[in-house]
N, C-alpha and C positions, 0 to 999 in steps of 0.2 A: 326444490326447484319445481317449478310447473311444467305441462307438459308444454309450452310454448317455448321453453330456452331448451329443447332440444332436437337435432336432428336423425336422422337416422343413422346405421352404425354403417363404417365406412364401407363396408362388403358389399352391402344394396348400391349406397351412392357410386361407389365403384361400377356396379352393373348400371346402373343409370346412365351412367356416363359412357359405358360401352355396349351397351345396348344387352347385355346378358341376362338383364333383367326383365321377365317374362308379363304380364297381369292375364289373369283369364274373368274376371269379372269388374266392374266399377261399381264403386256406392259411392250414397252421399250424407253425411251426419251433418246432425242439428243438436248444438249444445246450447245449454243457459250455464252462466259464470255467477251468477249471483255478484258480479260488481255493480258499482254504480249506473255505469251506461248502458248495460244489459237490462238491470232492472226498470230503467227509465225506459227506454225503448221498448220493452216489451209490455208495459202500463201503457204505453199508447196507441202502440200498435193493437192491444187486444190479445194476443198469443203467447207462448209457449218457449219461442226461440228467441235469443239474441247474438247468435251467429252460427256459421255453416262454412263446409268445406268439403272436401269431392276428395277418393279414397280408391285403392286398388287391391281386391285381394292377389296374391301373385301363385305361380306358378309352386311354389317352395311352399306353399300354403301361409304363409306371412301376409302380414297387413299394412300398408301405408297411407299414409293421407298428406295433402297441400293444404293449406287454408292461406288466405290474406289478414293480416290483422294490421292495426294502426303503427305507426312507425316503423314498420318490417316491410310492410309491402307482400307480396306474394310467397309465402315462400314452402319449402318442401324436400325431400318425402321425411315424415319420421313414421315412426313406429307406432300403430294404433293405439300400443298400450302405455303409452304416453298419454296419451286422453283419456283414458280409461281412468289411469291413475291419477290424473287431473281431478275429475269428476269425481273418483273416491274421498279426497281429502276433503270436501265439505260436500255433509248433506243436500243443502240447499240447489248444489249443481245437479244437472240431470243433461243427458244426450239420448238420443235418437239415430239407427243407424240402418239404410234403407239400400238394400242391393237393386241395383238396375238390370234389365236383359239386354242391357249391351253385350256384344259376345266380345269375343276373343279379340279380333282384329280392329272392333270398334274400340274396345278398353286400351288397347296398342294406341290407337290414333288421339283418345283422350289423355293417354299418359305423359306423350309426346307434346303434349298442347302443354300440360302443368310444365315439365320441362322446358318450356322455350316461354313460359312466362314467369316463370323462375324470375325475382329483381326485380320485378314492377314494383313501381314505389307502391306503397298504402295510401291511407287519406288522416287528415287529424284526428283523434281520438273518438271527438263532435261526430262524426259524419253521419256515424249509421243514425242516431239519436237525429238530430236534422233531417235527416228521411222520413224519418219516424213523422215528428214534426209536420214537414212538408204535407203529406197528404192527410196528415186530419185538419191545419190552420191552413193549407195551402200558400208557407211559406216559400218562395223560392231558396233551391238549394244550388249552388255553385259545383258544377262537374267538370272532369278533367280526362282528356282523352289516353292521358300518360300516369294515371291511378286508377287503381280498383279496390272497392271494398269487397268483402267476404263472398258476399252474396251473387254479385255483379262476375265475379270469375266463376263461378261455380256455373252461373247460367249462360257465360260466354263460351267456356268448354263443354257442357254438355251440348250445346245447341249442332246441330240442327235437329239431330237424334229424338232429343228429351228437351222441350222448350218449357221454360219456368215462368214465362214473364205470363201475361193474362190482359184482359180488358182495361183494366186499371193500367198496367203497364207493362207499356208498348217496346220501351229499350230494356235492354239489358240493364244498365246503369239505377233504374228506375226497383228491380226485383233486390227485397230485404228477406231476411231469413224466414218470417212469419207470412210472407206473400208466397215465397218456393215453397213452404212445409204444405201454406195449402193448396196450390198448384199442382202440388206431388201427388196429394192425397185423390185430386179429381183425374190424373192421369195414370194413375193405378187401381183407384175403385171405382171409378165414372161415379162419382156424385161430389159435393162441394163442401162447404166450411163443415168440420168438424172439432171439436174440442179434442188437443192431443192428450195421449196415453201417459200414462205416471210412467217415465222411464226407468227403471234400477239400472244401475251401473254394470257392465256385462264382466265375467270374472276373468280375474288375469291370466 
């Protein structure tokens, strides 16, 4: 199984759901799948990524993550090393995984955010690739105020904090995985486009 058909183990989702569960930092990861729509998107876009999603280390020293993906919609928390071991199973995957100085109370009020957007639908499979699309032919692409792709949750819960979107793009809706990676990189090293790092997989 990948790490997508799985959730986190009941004990977290438990504290999730009663608040016992603690986060004292927030990140954010940037994976490549080496499938189809990853590969095509990231051929046009120019970059590195073909999806993203926003993570908490917690108090217990454990790690979780939300991501949006197509026909799932939003969803969350599982266990870091779920993607980890995603990304082990073929070479050709690789992630990226980038802690935030959000503190304590901010990672709380981000957490909070992925929990109550928990069940947003996704978008068709197309979409991110139609983004892609979009601004190099300046195709129009079809948005929906009741879906979110990957990228678009990640920079609607980081915000106001940690803004992703950029010059080029102005909504939310508008920021793709390879426009936050470099957004990220100008809000953390104050300069602009960079060619990303050969990721290894971090160990289990």
């Amino acid at each position: 199984m990948s790490a997508y058909d799985h959730e986190a183990d009941g004990r977290v989702v438990y504290g999730l759901q009663h608040g016992y569960v603690r986060p004292v930092c927030t990140f954010i990861f940037w994976e490549y799948s080496d499938s189809f729509i990853a590969r095509r998107a990231v051929r046009i876009e120019d970059g590195p990524w073909g999806h993203m999603g926003i993570g908490f280390k917690l108090l217990t020293g454990e790690q979780i993550y939300y991501e949006a993906l197509f026909g799932k919609g939003f969803i969350g928390a599982k266990p870091l090393i779920r993607l980890q071991n995603f990304v082990k199973e073929n070479p050709k995957r690789k992630y990226a995984l980038e802690y935030t100085d959000l503190n304590e109370s901010q990672s709380q009020e981000k957490l909070n955010r992925c929990e109550e957007m928990k069940g947003t639908a996704g978008y068709a499979e197309l979409q991110l690739l139609f983004m892609a699309m979009s601004e190099r032919y300046h195709i129009p692409v079809p948005r929906s105020k009741n879906r979110v792709v990957c990228s678009e949750a990640v920079s609607r819960i980081l915000y106001p904090e940690i803004d992703l979107r950029d010059s080029r793009r102005s909504r939310h809706d508008m920021v793709n995985p390879v426009s936050a990676w470099r957004r990220w990189l100008e809000i953390k090293n104050g300069y602009g486009h960079i060619s990303a790092p050969v990721v290894a997989p971090a160990a289990a």
